[in-house]
C-alpha positions as CSV (number, residue, x, y, z in Angstrom):
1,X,92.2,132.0,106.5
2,X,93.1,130.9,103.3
3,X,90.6,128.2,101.1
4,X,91.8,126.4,98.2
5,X,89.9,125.5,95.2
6,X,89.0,122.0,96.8
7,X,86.9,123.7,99.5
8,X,89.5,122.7,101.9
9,X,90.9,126.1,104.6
10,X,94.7,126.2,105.5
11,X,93.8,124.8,109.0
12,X,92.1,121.6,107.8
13,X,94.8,120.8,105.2
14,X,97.4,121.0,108.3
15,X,95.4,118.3,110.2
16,X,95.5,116.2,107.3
17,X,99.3,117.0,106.7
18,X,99.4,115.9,110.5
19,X,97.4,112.7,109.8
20,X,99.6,111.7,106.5
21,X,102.4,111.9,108.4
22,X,101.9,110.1,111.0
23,X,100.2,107.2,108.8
24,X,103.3,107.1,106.5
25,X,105.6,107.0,109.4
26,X,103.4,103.7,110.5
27,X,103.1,102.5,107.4
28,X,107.3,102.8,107.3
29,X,107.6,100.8,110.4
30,X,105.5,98.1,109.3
31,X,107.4,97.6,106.1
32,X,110.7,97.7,108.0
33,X,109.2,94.7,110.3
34,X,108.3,92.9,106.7
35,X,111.2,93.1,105.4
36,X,113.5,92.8,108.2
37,X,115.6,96.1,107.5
38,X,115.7,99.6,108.8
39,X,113.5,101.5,106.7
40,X,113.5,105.3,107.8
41,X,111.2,108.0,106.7
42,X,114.2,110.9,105.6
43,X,111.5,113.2,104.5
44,X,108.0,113.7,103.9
45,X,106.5,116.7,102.1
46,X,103.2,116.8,101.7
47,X,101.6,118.9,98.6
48,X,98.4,120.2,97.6
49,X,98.6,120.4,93.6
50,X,96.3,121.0,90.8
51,X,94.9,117.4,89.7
52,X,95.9,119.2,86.2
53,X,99.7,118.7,87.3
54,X,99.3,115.3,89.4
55,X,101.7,114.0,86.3
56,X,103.8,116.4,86.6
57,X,104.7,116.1,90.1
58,X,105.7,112.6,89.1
59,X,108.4,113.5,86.2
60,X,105.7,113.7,83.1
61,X,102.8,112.2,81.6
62,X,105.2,109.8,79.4
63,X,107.3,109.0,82.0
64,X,107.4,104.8,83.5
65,X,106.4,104.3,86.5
66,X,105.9,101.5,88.4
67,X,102.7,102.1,91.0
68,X,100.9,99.8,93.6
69,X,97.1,100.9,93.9
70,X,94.7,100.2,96.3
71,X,91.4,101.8,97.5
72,X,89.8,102.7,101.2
73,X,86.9,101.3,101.9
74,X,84.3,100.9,104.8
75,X,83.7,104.1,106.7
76,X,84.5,106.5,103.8
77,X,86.3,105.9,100.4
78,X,89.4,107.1,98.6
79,X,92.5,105.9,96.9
80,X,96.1,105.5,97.9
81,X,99.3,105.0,95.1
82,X,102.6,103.9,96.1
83,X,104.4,105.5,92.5
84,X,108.3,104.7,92.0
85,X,110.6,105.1,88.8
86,X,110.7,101.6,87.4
87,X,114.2,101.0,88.7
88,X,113.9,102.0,91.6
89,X,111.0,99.4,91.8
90,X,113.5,97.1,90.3
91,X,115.8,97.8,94.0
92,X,112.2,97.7,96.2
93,X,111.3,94.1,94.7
94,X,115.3,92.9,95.2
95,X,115.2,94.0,98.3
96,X,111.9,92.3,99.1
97,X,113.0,89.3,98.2
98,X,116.5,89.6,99.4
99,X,118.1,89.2,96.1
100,X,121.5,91.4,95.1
101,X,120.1,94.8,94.2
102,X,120.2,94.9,90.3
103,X,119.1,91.3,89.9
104,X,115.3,92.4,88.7
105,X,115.2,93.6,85.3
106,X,111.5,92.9,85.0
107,X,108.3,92.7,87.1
108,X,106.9,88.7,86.6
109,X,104.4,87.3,88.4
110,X,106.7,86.8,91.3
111,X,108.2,90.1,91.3
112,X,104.4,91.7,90.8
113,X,103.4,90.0,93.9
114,X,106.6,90.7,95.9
115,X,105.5,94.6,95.3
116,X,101.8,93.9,96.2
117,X,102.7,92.7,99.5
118,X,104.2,95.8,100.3
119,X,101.3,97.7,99.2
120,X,99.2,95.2,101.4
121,X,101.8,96.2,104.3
122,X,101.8,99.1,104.0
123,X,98.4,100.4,102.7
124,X,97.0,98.4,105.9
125,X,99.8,100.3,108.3
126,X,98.6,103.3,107.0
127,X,95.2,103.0,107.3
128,X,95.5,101.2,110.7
129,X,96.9,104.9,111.8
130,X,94.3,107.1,109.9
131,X,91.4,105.5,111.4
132,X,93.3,105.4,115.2
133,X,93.1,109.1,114.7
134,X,89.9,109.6,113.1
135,X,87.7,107.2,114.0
136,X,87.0,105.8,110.8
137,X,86.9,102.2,110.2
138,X,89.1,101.7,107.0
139,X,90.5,99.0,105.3
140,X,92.5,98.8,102.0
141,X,91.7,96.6,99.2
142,X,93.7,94.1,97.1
143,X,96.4,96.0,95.8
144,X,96.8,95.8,92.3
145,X,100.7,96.9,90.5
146,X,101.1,98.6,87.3
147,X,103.9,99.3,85.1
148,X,102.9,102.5,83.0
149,X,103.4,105.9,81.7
150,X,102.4,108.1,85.3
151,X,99.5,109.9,83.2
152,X,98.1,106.2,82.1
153,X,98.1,104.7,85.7
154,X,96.5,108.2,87.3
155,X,94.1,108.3,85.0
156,X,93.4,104.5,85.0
157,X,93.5,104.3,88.8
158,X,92.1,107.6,89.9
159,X,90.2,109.1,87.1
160,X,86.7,109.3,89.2
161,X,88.9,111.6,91.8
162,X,90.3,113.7,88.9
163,X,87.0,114.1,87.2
164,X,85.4,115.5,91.0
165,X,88.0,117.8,92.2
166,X,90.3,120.2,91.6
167,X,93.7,119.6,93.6
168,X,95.4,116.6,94.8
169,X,96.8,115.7,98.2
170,X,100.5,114.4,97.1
171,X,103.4,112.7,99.5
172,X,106.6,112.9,98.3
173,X,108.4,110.3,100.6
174,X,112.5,109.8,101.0
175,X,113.2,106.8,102.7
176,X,116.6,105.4,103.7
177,X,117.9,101.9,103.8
178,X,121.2,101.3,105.0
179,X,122.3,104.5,103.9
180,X,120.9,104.4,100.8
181,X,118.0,107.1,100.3
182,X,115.2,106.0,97.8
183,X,112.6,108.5,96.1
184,X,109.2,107.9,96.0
185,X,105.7,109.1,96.1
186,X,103.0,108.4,98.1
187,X,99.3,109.5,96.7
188,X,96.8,109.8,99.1
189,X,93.8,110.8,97.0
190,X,90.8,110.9,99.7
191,X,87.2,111.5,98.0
192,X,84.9,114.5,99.8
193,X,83.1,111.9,101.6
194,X,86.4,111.3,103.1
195,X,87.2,114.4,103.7
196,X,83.8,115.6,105.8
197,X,84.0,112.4,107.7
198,X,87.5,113.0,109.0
199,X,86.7,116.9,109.8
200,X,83.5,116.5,111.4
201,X,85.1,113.7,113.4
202,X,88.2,116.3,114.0
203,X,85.5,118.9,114.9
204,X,83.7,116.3,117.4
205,X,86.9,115.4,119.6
206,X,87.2,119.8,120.0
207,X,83.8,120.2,121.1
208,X,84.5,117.3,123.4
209,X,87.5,118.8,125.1
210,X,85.9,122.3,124.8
């Protein structure tokens, strides 16, 4: 059995695929009830990558993003980024507020807080399913949206995560609304503490069945 550099065996990194999944999928259907659209998850790969490349995977250091941050607390701790190209953040925030996609140039106030509910939605979606599986009692914190280069806002919003391990847990989402598909990435980023705490629950529920 295979163990990457993060400690984590090719078995556990399939449960948490499994629970990723299933929390983005939840965290799709809330958003589609927010908004009142048909939001559908069109794919969901899920990557373990070198925390060394996290930029990368999101089109460079330099690039602009657009990201909505917000940390787990309560049972254990860890962080979760909603990242987008800045225009395609420009079509999220139109559609949020049901304006004719192209209409935001710029996130305001209004638009900021538009993107924030999302992140609300959907960070609490998510984490509603994570801890339904787990056991864990989670719950996000106040989302807080940035508008930077991606190697400013992961190192702004996750730099204690970077500095502790060696790979990242990365989401690249495809979602489709009304035909239209929209790229995006999803960061779950859980700390060790995290980690352990979802596993030894994991291990509990097969003792229990064994």
């Amino acid at each position: 059995m295979e163990e990457h550099k993060s400690g984590i065996q090719d078995v556990e990194l399939w449960k948490w695929a499994e629970l990723v999944g299933e929390g983005t999928q939840n965290a799709v259907r809330g958003l589609s009830t927010m908004v009142g659209l048909d939001i559908k998850v069109v794919a969901l790969d899920l990557k373990l990558i070198p925390a060394s490349q996290a930029a990368n995977l999101l089109g460079g250091a330099e690039k602009e993003m657009a990201a909505i941050y917000l940390m787990m607390t309560g049972a254990a701790t860890g962080h979760i980024l909603l990242i987008y190209p800045k225009e395609v953040a420009f079509g999220l925030v139109d559609m949020l507020m049901g304006s004719e996609i192209g209409t935001t140039k710029e996130l305001g106030e209004m638009e900021s807080s538009a993107l924030g509910e999302m992140g609300n939605i959907t960070g609490s979606f998510f984490l509603n399913s994570v801890a339904n599986n787990t056991g864990l009692r989670l719950m996000p914190s106040i989302p807080t949206v940035m508008v930077d280069m991606a190697g400013s806002i992961l190192d702004a919003a996750v730099s204690d995560i970077l500095h502790d391990r060696d790979e990242l847990f990365a989401m690249e989402t495809v979602f489709s609304i009304d035909n239209k598909e929209i790229n995006g990435m999803l960061l779950v980023l859980p700390t060790a503490e995290f980690m352990d705490a979802m596993l030894a629950h994991s291990r509990q529920l097969e003792q229990g069945v064994n």
